[in-house]
Kinemage of the C-alpha trace (Angstrom):
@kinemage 1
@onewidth
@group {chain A} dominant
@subgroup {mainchain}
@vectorlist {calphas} color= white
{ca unk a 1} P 0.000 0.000 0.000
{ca unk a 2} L 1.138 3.584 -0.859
{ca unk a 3} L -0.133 6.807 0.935
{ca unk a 4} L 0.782 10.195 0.321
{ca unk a 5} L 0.217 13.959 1.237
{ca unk a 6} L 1.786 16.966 0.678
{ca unk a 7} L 2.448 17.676 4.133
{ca unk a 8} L 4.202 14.342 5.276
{ca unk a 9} L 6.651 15.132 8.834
{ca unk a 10} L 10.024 13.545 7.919
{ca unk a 11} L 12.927 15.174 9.256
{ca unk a 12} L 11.414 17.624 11.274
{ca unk a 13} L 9.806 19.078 8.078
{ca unk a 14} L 6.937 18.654 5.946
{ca unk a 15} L 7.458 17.522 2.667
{ca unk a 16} L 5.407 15.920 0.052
{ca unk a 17} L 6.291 12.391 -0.384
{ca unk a 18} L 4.288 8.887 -0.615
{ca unk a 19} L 4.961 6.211 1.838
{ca unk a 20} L 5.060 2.652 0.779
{ca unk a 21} L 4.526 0.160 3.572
{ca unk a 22} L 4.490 -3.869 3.695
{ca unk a 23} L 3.419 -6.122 6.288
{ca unk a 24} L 3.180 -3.403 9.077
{ca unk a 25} L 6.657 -2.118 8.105
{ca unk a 26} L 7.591 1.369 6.009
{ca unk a 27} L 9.623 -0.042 2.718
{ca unk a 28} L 10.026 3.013 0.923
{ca unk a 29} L 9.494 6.851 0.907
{ca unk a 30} L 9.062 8.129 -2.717
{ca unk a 31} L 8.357 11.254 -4.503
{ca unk a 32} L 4.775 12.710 -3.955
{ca unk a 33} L 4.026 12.149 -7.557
{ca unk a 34} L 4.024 8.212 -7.196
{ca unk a 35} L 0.383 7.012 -8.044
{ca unk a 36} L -0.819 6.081 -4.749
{ca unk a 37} L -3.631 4.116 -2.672
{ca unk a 38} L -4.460 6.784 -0.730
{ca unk a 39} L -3.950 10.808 -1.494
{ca unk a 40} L -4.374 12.641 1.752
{ca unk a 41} L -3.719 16.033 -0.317
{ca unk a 42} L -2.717 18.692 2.137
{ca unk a 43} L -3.342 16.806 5.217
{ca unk a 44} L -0.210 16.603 7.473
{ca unk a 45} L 1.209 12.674 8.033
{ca unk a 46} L 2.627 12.583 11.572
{ca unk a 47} L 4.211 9.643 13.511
{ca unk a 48} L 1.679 7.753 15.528
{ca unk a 49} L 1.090 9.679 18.679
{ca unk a 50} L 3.253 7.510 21.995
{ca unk a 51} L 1.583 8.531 25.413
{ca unk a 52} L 3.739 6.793 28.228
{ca unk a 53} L 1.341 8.304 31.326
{ca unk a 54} L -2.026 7.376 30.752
{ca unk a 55} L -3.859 5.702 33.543
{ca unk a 56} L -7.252 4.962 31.854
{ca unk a 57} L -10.380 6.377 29.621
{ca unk a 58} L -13.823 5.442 28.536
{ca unk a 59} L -14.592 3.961 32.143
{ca unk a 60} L -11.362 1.688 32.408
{ca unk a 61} L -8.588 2.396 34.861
{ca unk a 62} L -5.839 0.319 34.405
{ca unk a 63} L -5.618 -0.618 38.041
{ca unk a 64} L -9.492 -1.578 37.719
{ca unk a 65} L -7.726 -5.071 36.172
{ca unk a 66} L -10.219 -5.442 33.756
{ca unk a 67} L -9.140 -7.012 30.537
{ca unk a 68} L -12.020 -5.997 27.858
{ca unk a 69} L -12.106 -2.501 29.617
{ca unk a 70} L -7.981 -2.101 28.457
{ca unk a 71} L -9.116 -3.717 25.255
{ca unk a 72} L -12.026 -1.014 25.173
{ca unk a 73} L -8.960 1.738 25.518
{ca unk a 74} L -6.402 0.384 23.396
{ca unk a 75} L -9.629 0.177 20.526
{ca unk a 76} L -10.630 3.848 21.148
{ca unk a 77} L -7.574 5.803 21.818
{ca unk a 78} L -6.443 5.888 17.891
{ca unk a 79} L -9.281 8.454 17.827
{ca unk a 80} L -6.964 10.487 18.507
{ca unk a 81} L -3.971 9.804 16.619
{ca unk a 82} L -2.309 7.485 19.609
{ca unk a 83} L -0.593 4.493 18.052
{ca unk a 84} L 1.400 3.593 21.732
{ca unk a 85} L 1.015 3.907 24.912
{ca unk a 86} L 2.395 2.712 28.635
{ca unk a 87} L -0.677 1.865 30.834
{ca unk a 88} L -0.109 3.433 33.797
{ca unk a 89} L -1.202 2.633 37.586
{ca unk a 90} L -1.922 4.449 40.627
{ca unk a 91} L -0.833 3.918 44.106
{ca unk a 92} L -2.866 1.316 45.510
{ca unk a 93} L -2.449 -1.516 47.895
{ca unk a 94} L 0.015 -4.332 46.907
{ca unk a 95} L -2.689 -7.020 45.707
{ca unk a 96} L -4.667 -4.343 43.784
{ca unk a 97} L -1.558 -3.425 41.536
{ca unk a 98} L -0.248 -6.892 41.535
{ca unk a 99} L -3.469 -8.121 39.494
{ca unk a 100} L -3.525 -4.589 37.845
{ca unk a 101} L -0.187 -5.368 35.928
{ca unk a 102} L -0.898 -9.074 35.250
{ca unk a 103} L -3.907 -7.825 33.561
{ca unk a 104} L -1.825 -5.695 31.350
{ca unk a 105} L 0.733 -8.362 31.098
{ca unk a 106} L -2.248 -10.837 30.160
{ca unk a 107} L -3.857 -8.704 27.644
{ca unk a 108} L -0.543 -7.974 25.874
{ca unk a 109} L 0.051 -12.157 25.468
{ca unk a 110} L -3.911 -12.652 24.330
{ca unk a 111} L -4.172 -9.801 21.756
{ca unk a 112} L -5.885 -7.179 21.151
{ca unk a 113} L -7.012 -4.556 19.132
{ca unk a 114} L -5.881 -0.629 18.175
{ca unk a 115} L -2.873 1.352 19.632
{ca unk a 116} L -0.126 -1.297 21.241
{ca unk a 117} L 0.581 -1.312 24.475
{ca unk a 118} L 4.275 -0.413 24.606
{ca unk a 119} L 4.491 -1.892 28.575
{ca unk a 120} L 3.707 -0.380 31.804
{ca unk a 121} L 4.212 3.222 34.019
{ca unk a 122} L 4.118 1.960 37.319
{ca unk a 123} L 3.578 5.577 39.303
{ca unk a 124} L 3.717 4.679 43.249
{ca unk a 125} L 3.173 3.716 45.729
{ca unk a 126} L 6.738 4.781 46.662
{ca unk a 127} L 5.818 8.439 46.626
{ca unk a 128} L 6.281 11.685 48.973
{ca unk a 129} L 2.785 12.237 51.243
{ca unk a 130} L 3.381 16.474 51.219
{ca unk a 131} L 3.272 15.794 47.090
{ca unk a 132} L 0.991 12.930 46.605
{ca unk a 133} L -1.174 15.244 45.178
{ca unk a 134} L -3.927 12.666 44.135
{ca unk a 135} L -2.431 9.231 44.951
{ca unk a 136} L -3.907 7.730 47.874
{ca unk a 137} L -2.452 8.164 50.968
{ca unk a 138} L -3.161 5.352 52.830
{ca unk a 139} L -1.593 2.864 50.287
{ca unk a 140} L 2.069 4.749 49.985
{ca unk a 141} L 5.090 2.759 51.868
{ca unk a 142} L 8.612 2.546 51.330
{ca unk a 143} L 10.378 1.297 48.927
{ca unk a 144} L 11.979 -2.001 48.339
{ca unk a 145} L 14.105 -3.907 45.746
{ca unk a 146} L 12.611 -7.199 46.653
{ca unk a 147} L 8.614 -5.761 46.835
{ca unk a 148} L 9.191 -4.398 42.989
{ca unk a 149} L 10.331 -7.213 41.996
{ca unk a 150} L 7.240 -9.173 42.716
{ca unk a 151} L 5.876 -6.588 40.492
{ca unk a 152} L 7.705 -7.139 37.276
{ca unk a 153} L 7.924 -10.873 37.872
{ca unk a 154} L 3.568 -10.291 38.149
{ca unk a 155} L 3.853 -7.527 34.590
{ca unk a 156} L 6.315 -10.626 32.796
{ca unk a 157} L 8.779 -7.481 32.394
{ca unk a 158} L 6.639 -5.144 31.077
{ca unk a 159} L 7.089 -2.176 33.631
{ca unk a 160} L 9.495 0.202 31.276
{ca unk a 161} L 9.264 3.023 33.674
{ca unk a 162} L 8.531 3.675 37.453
{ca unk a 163} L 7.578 6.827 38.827
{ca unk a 164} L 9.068 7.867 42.907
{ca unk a 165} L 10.228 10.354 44.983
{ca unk a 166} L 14.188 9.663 45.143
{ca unk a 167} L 14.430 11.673 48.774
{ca unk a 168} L 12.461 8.151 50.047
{ca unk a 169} L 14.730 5.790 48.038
{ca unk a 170} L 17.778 4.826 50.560
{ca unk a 171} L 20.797 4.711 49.202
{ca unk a 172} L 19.002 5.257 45.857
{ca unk a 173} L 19.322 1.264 45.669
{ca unk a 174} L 16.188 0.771 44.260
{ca unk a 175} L 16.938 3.394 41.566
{ca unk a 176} L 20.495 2.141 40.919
{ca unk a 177} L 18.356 -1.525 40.247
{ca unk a 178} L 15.695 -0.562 38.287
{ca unk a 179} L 17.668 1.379 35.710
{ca unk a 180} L 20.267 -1.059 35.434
{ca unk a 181} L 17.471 -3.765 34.465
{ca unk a 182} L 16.222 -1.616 31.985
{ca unk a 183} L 13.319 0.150 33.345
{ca unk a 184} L 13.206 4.270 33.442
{ca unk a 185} L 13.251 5.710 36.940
{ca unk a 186} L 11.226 9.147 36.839
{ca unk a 187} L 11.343 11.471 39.622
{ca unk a 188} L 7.593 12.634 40.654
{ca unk a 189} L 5.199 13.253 43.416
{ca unk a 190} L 8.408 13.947 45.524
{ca unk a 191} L 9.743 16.200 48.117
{ca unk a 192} L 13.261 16.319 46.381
{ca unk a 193} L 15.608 19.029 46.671
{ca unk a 194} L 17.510 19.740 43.636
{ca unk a 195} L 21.115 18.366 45.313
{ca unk a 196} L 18.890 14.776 45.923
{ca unk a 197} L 17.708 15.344 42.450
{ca unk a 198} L 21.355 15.728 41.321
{ca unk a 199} L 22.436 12.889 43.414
{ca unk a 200} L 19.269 10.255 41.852
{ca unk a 201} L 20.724 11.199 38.394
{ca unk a 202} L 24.046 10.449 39.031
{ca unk a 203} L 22.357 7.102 40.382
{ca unk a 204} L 20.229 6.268 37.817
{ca unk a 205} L 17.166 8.605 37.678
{ca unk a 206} L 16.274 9.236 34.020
{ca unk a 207} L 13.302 11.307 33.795
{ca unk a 208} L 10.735 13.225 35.624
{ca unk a 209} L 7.356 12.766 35.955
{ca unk a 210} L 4.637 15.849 35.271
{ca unk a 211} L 7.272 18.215 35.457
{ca unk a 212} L 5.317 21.705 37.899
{ca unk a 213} L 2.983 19.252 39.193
{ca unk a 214} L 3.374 17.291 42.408
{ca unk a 215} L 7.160 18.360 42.992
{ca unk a 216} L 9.228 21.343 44.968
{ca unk a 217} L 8.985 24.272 42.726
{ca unk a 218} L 11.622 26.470 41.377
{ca unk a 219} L 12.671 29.210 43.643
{ca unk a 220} L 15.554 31.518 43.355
{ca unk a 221} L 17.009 30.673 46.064
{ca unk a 222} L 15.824 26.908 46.260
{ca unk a 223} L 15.475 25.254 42.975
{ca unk a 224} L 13.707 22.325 43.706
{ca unk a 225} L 12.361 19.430 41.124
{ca unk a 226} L 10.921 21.995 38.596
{ca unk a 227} L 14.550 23.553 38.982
{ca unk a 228} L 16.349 20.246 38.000
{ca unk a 229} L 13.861 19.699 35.209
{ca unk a 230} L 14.498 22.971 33.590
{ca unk a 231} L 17.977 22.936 34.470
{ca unk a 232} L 19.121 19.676 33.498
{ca unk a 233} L 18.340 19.888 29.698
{ca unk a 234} L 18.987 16.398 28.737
{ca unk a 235} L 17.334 14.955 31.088
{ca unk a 236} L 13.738 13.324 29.600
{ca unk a 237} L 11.138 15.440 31.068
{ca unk a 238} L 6.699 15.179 31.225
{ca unk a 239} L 4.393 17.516 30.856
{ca unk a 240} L 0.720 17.501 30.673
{ca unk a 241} L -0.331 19.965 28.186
{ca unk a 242} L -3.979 20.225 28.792
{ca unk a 243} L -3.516 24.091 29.916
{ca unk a 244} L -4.792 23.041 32.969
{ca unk a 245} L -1.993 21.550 34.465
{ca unk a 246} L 0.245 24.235 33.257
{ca unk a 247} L -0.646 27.269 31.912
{ca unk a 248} L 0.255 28.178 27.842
{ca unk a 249} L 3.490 30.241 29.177
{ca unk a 250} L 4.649 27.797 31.903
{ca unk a 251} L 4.884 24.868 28.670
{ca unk a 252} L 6.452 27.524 26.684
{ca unk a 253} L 9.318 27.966 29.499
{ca unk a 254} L 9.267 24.372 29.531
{ca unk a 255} L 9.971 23.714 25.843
{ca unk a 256} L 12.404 26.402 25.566
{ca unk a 257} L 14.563 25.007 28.701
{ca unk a 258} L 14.940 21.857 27.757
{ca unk a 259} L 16.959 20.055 24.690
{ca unk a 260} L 14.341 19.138 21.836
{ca unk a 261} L 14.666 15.371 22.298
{ca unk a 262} L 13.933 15.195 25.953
{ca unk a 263} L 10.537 17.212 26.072
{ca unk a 264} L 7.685 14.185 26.571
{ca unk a 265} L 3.882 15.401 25.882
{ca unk a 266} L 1.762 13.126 27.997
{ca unk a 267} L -2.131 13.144 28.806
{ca unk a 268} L -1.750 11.743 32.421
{ca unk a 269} L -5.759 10.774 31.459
{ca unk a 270} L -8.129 9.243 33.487
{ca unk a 271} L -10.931 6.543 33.690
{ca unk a 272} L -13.359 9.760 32.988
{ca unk a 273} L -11.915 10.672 29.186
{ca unk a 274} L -14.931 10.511 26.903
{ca unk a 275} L -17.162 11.308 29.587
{ca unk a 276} L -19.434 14.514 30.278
{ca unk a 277} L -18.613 16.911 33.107
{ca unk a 278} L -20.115 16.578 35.971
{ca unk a 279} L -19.806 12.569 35.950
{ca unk a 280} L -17.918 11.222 38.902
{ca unk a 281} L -16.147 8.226 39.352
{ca unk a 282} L -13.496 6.087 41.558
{ca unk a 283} L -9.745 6.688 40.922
{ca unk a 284} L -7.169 4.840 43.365
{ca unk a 285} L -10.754 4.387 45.844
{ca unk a 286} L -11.380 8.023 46.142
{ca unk a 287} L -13.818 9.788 44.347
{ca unk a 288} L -13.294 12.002 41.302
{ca unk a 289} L -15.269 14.582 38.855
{ca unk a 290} L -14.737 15.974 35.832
{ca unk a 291} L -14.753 19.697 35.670
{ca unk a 292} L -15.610 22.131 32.413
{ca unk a 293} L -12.497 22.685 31.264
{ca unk a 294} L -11.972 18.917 31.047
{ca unk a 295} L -9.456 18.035 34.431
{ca unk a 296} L -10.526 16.095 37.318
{ca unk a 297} L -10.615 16.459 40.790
{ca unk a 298} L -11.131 14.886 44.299
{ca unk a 299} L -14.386 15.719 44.937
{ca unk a 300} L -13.334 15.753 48.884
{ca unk a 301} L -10.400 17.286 48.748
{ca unk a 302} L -10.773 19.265 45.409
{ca unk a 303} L -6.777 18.665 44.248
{ca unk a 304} L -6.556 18.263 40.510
{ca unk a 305} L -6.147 14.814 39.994
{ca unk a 306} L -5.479 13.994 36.611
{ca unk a 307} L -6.584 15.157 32.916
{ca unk a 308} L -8.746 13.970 29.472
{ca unk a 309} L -7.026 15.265 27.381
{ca unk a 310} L -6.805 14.158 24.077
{ca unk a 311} L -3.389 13.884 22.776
{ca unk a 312} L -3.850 15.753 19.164
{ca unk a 313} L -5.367 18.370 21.439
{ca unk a 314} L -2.292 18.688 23.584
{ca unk a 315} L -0.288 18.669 20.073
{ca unk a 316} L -2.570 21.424 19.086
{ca unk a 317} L -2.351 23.060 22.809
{ca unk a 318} L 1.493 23.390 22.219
{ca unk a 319} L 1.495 25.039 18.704
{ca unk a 320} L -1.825 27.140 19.084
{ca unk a 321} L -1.422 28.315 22.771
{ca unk a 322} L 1.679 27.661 23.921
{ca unk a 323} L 3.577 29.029 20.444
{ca unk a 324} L 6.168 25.605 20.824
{ca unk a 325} L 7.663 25.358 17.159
{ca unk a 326} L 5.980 22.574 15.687
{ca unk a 327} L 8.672 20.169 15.385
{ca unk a 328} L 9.415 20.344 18.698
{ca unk a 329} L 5.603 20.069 19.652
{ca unk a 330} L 5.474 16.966 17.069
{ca unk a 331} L 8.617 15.421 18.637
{ca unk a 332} L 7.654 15.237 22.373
{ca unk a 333} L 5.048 12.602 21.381
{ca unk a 334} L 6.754 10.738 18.719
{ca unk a 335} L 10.149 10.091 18.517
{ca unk a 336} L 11.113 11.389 22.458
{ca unk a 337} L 9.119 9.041 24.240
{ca unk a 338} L 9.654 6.079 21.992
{ca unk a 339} L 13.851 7.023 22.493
{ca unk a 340} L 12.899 6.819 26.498
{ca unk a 341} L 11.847 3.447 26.319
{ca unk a 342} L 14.874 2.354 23.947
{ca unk a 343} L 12.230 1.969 20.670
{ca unk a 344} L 13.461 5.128 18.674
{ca unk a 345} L 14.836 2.156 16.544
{ca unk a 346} L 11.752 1.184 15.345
{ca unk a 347} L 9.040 3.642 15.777
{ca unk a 348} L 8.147 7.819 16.791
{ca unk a 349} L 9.529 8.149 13.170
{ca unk a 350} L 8.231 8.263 9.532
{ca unk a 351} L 11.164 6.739 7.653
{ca unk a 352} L 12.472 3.234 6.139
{ca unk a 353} L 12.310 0.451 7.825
{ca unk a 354} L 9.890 1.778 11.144
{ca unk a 355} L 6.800 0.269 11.762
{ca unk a 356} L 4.171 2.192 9.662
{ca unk a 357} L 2.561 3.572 12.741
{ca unk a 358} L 0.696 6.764 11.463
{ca unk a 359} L -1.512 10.343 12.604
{ca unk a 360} L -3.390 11.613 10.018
{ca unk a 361} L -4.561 15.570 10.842
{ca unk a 362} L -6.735 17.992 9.654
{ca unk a 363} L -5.973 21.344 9.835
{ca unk a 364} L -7.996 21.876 12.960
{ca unk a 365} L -6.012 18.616 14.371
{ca unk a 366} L -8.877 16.749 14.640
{ca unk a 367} L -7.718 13.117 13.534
{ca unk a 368} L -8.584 11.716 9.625
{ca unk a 369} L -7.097 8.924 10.191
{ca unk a 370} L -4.673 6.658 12.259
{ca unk a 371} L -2.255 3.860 10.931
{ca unk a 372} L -1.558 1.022 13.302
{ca unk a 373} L 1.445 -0.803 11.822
{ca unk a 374} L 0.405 0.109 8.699
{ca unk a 375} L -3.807 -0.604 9.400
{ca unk a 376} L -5.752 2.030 9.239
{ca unk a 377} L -8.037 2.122 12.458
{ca unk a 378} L -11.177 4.844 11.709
């Protein structure tokens, strides 16, 4: 099969060109004027959206450890352009997120349908209690080598990336193991100065989580988590760019601190995406609503607890509102998270020899179409 479009996003440019793809894979990118399948005209061709912090949507939480509701998410979520994601869990007690990431693990080994399931966030429980923000107190303890490995023996290996608070990590031995057995260690919902922040790098630590949210701010004279974030440029860095989280400027400072293939665009969504507001629900046992710019909150406690944002309308957040250059917007949810997680070999790119894993956008970025290893999913 051949598509083309004017507008394709190779090289951090649009060009016209025509892709040819075989079995799942891109063969060939030819001139625009090869006779084609399918002519998207001016439509821009984007890599396949990669969200690696996404906890749930359409009613499904991935700690719920329900298999047809992840099936349910994985089938929906190329609505909007996502053609990867990590599911991600939520502090809980042990036996809730033990048979949380077997589901995953299960799912993954049955099959399923729509955007793949690249592995597993596992965010908590070993977390700060001043910055939990959301995550449920009750169920945060310390951490352990041996405890997380019961959890990646229970995901078959599938956890690529766990979020904690490094001040709570003695020794940093837990970060020191996790990143040495491949898995990402992001720094998040922590009480970290910048020094601990320095000193969980230099031990491992290769990301942060949310970056403003749930973390010691930036002060001039303390520089805290958002300090190390903006400071240490090639250092893989979140952000949810819902405009809620952060405001349009605060992404802006973001994008312009860090080096353009470390910025990560993630939706952090919840159970509630595709739901009205108003419409409450469960998240980590404590009760949430959705509010009408589209974030969600405790309804006890009233913290913002997590997003739905739709990830070609954070893509359009970045451009529109935040004025990010588009290449760099495009790149923080393409080929940056899918370098994180050691895949930049075979997908986040439009180019010979990648999986043919595809965002088709009108000019209002609403999706066209999506391209799942080369199937096209609406």
């Amino acid at each position: 099969m051949i598509i083309k479009s004017r507008r394709v996003y190779i090289c951090g440019d649009l060009a016209a060109a025509a892709i040819e793809t075989e079995n799942g894979i891109i063969t060939r990118i030819l001139p625009y004027e090869t006779e084609a399948d399918i002519d998207f005209g001016d439509l821009r061709i984007l890599p396949g959206f990669i969200d690696i912090h996404c906890h749930g949507a359409y009613g499904f939480d991935t700690n719920y450890a329900d298999p047809q509701g992840l099936r349910k998410w994985t089938a929906g979520i190329v609505s909007e352009g996502v053609t990867g994601l990590l599911a991600t869990t939520v502090t809980e007690k042990k036996e809730v997120l033990l048979k949380a990431v077997r589901n995953v693990a299960d799912v993954v080994k049955e099959g399923y349908e729509g955007a793949r399931i690249l592995g597993i966030h596992f965010e908590g429980p070993y977390l700060d209690m001043d910055y939990k923000g959301a995550q449920p107190p009750e169920a945060i303890v310390p951490p352990t080598i041996e405890e997380f490995k019961e959890y990646q023996e229970a995901a078959d290996n599938l956890i690529r990336v766990i979020t904690l608070a490094p001040e709570h990590d003695p020794d940093f031995a837990l970060t020191r193991y996790a990143s040495s057995h491949g898995v990402t260690v992001s720094m998040g919902h922590s009480a970290a100065t910048y020094q601990q922040a320095l000193m969980a790098v230099a031990n491992g630590a290769g990301s942060i989580t949310h970056t403003y949210n749930a973390m010691t701010p930036l002060k001039h004279r303390e520089n805290g988590l958002v300090g190390a974030a903006l400071r240490m440029s090639d250092l893989y860095s979140e952000i949810i760019c819902d405009c809620n989280h952060s405001t349009p400027q605060a992404l802006r400072i973001f994008f312009e601190a860090k080096n353009a293939d470390k910025a990560i665009m993630i939706s952090d969504s919840l159970m509630c995406k595709g739901f009205e507001t108003g419409r409450k629900f469960l998240f980590g046992g404590h009760e949430i609503e959705i509010y009408p710019d589209g974030s969600a909150h405790l309804v006890k406690e009233k913290n913002l607890a997590g997003s739905t944002m739709k990830m070609n309308e954070g893509l359009r957040n970045l451009v529109e509102r935040a004025l990010v250059p588009f290449d760099k917007a495009v790149n923080s949810c393409t080929i940056n998270p899918a370098s994180l997680l050691g895949m930049d070999d075979h997908i986040g790119k439009i180019q010979a020899g990648y999986d043919c894993d595809l965002a088709v956008l009108n000019d209002d970025y609403s999706v066209r179409q999506t391209f799942c290893k080369g199937k096209p999913m609406l």
